[in-house]
N, C-alpha and C positions, 0 to 999 in steps of 0.2 A: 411227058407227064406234067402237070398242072400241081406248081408248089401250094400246099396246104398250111392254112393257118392253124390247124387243130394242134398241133405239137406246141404252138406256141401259146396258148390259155392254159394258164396255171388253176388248178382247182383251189378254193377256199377251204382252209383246214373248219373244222366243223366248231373251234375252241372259240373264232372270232365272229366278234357281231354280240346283238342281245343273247339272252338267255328264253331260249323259246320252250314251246315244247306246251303250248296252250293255244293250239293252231294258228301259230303265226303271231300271236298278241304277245308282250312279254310276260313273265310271270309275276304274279304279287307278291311280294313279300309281306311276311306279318310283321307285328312288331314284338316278338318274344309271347305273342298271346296264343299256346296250346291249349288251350281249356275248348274241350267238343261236347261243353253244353253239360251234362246230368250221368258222365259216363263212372258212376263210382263203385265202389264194390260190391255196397248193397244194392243198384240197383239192376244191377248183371247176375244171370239167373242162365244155366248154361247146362241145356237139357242130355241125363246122361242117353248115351246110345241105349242101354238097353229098350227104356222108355221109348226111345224112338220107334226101335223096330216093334212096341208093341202099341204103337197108334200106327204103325206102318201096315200091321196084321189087320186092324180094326175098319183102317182104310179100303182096304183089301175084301173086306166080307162086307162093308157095309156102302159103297160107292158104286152108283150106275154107271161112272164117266170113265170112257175106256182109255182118256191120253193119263186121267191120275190112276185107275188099277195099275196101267203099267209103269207108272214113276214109282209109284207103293212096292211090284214088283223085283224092280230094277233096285230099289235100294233094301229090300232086303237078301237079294241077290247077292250083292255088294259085300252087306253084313259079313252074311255068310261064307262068302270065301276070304276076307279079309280072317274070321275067326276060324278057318279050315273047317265047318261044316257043308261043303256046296260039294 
């Protein structure tokens, strides 16, 4: 039998090296700056479900395209057994 080198390469713990995880590049640090622009409370508007599923119905009777009938479908589907009506 033919002595093997494989037992003797140690694998790299995954702790060393950069910090990746941005295909390979390192990652940017900010510098304390979280502000994402315009995100404040008045201008967040957070449509209730009901509402949904009643432009989901409107969808539903008022749309030729058969891949959103059946997204309209599927999420009142959804609704519905989520609320124990299905």
């Amino acid at each position: 039998m033919i002595n093997s080198n494989l037992s003797k390469i140690k694998p790299k713990f995954r702790t060393e090296g950069q910090i990746t995880g941005n295909w390979g590049r390192p990652k940017v640090r900010t510098n304390g700056n979280n502000q994402l622009g315009m995100t404040t409370r008045e201008n967040i508007s957070i449509t209730k479900k009901e509402d949904y599923i009643k432009r989901m119905y409107q969808v539903l009777d008022t749309t030729t395209n058969p891949k959103l009938k059946q997204f309209a479908y599927n999420e009142i589907k959804m609704y519905m057994i989520q609320t124990g009506r299905w």
